[in-house]
C-alpha positions in Angstrom: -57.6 24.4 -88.4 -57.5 25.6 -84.9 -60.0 28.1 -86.2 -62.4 25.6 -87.4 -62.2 23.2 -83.8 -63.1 26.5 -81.8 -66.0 27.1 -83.9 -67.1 23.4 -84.1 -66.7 22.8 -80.2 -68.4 26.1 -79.5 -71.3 25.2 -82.2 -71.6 21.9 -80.0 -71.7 23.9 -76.3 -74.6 26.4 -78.0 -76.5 23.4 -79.2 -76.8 21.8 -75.5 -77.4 25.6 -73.8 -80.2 26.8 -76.6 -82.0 23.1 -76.2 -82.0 23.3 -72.7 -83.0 27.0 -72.9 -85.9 26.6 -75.1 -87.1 23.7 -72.8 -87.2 25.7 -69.9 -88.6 29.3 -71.4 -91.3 27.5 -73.0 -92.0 25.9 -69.8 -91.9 29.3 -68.0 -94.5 30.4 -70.5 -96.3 27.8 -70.3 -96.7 27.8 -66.5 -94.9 24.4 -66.4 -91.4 23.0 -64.9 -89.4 21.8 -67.5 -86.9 19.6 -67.6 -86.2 18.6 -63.1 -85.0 15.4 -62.9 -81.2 14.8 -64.8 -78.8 17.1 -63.2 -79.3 20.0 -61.1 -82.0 21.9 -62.1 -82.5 19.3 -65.1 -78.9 21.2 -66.6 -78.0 17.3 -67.8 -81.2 16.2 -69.5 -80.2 18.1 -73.1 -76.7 15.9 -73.2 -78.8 12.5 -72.5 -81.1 13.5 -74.5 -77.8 13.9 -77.1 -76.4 10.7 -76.5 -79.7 8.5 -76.6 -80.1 10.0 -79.9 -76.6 9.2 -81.4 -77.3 5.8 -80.3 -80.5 5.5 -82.5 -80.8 3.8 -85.5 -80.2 5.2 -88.8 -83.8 4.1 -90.5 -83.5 4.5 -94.5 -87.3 4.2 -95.9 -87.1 0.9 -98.4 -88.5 3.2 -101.2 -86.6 6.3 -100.7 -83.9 7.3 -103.3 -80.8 6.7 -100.9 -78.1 8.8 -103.1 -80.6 11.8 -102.5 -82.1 11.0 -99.1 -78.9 10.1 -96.8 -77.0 13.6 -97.7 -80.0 15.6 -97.3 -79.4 16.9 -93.9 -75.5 16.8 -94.3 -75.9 19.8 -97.0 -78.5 21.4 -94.6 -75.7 21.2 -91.7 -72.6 22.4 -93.7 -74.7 25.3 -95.1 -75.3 26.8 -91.9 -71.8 26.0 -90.6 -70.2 27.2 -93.0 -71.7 30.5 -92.5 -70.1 31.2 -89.1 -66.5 31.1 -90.8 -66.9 34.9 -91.7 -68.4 36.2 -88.1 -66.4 38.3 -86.8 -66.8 37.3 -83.0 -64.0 40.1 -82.1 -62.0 42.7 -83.4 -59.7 40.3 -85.1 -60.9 36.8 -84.4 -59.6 34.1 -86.8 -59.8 34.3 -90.9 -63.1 36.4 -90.1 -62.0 39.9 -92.2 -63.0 39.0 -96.2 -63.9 42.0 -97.8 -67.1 40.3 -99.4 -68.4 38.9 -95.9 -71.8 39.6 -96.6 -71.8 38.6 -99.9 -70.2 35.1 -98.9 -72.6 34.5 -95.9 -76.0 35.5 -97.9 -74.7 32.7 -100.6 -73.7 30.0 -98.6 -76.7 30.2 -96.3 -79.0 30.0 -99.8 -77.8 26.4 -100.1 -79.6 24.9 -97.2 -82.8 24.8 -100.0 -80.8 22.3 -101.8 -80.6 20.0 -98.9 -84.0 20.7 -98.0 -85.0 19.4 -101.5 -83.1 16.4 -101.3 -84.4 15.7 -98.1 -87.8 16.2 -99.2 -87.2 14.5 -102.9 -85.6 11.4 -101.2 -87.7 10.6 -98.9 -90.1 9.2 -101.5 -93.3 10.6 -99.3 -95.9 13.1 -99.9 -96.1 14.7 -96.9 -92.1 15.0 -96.8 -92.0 16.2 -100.0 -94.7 18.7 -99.5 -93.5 19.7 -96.6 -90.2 20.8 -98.6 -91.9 22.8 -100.9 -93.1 24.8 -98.5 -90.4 25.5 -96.7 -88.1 26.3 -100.2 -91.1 28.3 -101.3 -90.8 30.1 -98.2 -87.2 30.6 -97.7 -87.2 32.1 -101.4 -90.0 34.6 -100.4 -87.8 36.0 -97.2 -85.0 36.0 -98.9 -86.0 38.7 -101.3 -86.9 41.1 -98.3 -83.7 39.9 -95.8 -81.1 40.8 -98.4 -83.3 43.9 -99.4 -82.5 44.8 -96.0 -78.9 44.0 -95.8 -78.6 46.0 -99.5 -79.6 48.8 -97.1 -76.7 49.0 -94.7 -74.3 48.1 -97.7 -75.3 51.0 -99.5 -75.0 53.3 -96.2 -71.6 51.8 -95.4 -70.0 51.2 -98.6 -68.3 47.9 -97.9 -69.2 44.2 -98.1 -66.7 43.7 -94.9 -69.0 42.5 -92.1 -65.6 43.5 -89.9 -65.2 47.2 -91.3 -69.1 47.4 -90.8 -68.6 47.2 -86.9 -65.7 49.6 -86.6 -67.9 51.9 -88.5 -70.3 51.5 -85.6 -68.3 51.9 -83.2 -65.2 54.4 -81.0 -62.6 53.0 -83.1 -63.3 53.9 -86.7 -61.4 56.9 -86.5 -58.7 55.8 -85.2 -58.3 53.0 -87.8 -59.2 55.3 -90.6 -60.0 59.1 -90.3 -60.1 60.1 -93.5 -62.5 57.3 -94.3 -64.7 57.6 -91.4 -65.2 61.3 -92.3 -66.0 60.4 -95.9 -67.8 57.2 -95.5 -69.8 57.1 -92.3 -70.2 61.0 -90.8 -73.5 60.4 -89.9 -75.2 62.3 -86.9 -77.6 60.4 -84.9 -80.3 63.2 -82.8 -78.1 66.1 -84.7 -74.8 65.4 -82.9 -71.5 63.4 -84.2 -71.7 59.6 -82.0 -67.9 58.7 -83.4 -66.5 59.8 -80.5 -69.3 59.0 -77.8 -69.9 55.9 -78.7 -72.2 53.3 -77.4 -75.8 53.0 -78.4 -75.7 55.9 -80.5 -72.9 54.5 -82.9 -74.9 51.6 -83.8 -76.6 51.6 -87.1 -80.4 51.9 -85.7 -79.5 55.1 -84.3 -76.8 56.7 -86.7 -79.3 56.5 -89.5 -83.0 56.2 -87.8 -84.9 54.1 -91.4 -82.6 51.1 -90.4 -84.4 50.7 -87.2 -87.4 49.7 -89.9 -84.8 48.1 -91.4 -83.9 46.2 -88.2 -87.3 45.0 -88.1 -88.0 43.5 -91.4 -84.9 41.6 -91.1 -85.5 40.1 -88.1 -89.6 39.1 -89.3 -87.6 37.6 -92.7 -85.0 35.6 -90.1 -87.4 33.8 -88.2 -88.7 32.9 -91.6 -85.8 32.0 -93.4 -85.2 29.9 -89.7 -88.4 27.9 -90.2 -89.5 29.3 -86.6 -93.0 30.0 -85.3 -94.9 31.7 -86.5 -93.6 30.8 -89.7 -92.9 27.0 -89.1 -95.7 26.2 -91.7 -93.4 23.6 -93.4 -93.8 21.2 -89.4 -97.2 22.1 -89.7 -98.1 18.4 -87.7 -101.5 18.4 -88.1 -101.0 18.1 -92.2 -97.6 17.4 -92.7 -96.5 15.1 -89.7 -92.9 16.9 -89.6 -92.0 18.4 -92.3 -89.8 17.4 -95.1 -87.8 15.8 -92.3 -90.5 13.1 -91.6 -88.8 10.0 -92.3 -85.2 10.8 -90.9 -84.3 9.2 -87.6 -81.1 9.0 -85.8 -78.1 11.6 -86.2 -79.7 12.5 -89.6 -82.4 13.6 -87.7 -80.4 15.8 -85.4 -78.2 17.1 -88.4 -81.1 18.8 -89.4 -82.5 20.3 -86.1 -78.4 21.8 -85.8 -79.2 23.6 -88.9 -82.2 25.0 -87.5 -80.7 26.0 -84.1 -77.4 26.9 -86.0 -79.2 29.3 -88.6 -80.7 31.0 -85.6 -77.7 31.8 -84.1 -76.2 33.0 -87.4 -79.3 35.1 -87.9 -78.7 37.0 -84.9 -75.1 37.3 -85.2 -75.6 39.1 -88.4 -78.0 41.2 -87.2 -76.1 42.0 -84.5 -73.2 42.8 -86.9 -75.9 44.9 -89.5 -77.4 46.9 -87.1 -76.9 46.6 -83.5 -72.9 47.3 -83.4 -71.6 44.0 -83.3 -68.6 43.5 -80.4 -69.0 47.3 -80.3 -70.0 48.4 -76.2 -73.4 49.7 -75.9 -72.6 52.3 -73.0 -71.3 55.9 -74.5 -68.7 58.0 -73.3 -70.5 60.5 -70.8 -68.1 63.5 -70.6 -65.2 62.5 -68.3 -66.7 58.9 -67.9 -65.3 56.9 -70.6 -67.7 53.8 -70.2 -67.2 53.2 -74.3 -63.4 52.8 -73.9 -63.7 51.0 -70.5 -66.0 48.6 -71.7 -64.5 48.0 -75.0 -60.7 47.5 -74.6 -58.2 48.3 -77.4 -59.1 46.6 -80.7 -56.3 43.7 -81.3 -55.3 43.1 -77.7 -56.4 40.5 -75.0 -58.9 43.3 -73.3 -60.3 44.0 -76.5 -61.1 40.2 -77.3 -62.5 39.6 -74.2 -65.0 42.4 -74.2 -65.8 41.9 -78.4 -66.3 38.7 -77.5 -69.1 39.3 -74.6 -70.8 41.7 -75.9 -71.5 40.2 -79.6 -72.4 36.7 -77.9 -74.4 38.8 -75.7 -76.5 40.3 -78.6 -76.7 37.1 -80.3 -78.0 35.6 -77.3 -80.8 38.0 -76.4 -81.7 37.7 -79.9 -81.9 33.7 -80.1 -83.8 34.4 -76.7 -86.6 36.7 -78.3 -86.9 34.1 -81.6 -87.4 31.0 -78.7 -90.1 33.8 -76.4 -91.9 34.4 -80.1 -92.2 30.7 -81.1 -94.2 30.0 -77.6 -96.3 33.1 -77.6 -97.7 33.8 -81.2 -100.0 31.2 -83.1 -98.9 29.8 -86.5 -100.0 31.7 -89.3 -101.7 30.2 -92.3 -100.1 29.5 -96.3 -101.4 32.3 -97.2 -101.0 34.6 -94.8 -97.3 33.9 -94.7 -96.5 34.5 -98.1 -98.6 37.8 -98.2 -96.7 39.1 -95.4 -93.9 38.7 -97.7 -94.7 39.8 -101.0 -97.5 42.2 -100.5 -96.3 43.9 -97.3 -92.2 43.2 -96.4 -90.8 43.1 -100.3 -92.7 46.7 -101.4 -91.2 48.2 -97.6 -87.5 46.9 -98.0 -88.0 48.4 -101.3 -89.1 51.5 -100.4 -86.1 51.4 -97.8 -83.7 50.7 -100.4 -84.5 54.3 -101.8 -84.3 55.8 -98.6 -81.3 54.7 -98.1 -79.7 55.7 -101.3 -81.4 59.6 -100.3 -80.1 59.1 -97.0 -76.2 58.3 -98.5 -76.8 61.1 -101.0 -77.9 63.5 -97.8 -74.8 62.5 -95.7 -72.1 63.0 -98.3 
């Protein structure tokens, strides 16, 4: 339970922050000011702009289906929440060790289509329901490549554990399991052993150089799966109006942008997690400098919680930063474009890195 309220009141403090965010990074690129006025440095305008929208009335559409349409967004919401109860946001944070992690967090995700279909379907409008189609049609197209991708590191690592997946990646994998760490993950990265370096060279984009390729298709398939420019085809406003969330107003409305903003933050936590070391320390051991176990504190203890905890927010963050700098610098691309990027160019590469990493697992053995 108490598990649950820290994850819920810190969901609620990185909705206000990443609004706020977005408002003034677009701005920035956009050579304009942003929010000035509520607050210093306009800091207060997200949380009035929270509370005039609780206070807004919950408009139903006379000939929408209500059974369908007034859950909608609800089953978007609880999809992506329910996600975060397997991150683990330190070395032992919560109920956050399941040995099928991944497995859990790829299927529960997969349900926001159903609420994006009941949105769409209940709304009892074209453009809503179009707008649905798209984005199921192109959630189901990234899919294929994202968990092509995360097939790759499972196959690597051997485990389904998203926790055992960090210690793998970083200083304290052989103290928690030699034997295993020898047998499971001895892999070189530039032709020397990283285990007991650490940093930067224990994270999976170095230790085994094709998930760096890997890295990138599965951040392409996240901003996709995330409905984010450039691949917000299904808020295309010029054809659509908004999306297969056109005729929601209210909270309802604002269920559905959490999902959005919450799926982007549990994007980048597991891509964190996959390839970038998770609450692992970036800076290596440099001879008598120990900057890995300085920086990284003993797994378990208050030190160790405290830097797990800074340094995977920290990754998450700069990663929910780059997805907010793409959306206001690249154009949106076209139907068609989008799903050839998928299937004709993404699918056939995680593919071909699916094979590479079973040769790779074969070579390191």
């Amino acid at each position: 339970m108490y598990t649950f309220l820290i994850i819920l009141i810190f969901f609620l403090v990185y909705m206000v922050f990443v609004v706020y965010a977005e408002r003034k990074i677009s701005a920035f690129i956009q050579d304009r000011y942003g929010p000035m006025e509520v607050g210093y440095y306009g800091l207060l305008q997200t949380v009035a702009d929270l509370l005039k929208l609780v206070q807004k009335e919950d408009i139903v559409p006379l000939a929408a289906d209500k059974r369908i349409f007034k859950p909608g967004p609800v089953v978007i919401f609880t999809a992506v929440f329910a996600g975060f109860a397997v991150i683990p946001l330190t070395s032992a944070f919560g109920n956050s060790s399941v040995q099928v992690g991944i497995f859990y967090l790829l299927a529960i995700v997969s349900l926001d289509v159903i609420g994006i279909l009941m949105a769409g379907w209940g709304s009892n409008s074209k453009y809503a329901l179009f707008g649905a189609m798209r984005s199921v049609a192109q959630i189901i197209s990234y899919e294929i490549p994202l968990g092509l991708t995360v097939v790759c590191v499972v196959m690597v690592s051997q485990t389904l554990d998203l926790q055992e997946i960090i210690y793998q990646q970083g200083i304290w994998w052989n103290s928690i399991d030699a034997e295993a760490a020898n047998y499971l993950f001895g892999i070189k990265a530039i032709g020397i052993e990283t285990t007991e370096i650490g940093g930067i060279l224990t994270w999976n984009i170095f230790r085994a150089p094709i998930f760096l390729f890997a890295f990138i298709i599965f951040f392409i398939a996240s901003l996709a799966e995330s409905n984010r420019a450039p691949f917000d085809i299904p808020e295309a406003e010029s054809e659509l109006v908004g999306g297969f969330h056109t005729e929601y107003s209210g909270l309802r409305w604002g269920l559905v942008m959490m999902g959005e903003y919450g799926l982007m933050l549990l994007v980048s936590f597991l891509a964190a997690i996959l390839f970038l070391g998770g609450w692992n320390t970036p800076l290596p051991n440099i001879g008598s400098v120990e900057l890995a176990q300085w920086t990284s504190g003993v797994p378990g203890t208050v030190a160790g919680h405290l830097w797990g905890a800074f340094w995977m927010l920290s990754k998450a963050f700069l990663l929910v930063g780059v997805q907010i700098w793409i959306r206001w610098t690249f154009p949106r691309l076209r139907i068609d474009q989008l799903m050839n990027l998928s299937w004709k160019y993404l699918t056939p590469a995680a593919i071909l890195l699916v094979l590479f990493s079973a040769i790779w697992r074969m070579l390191m053995i």
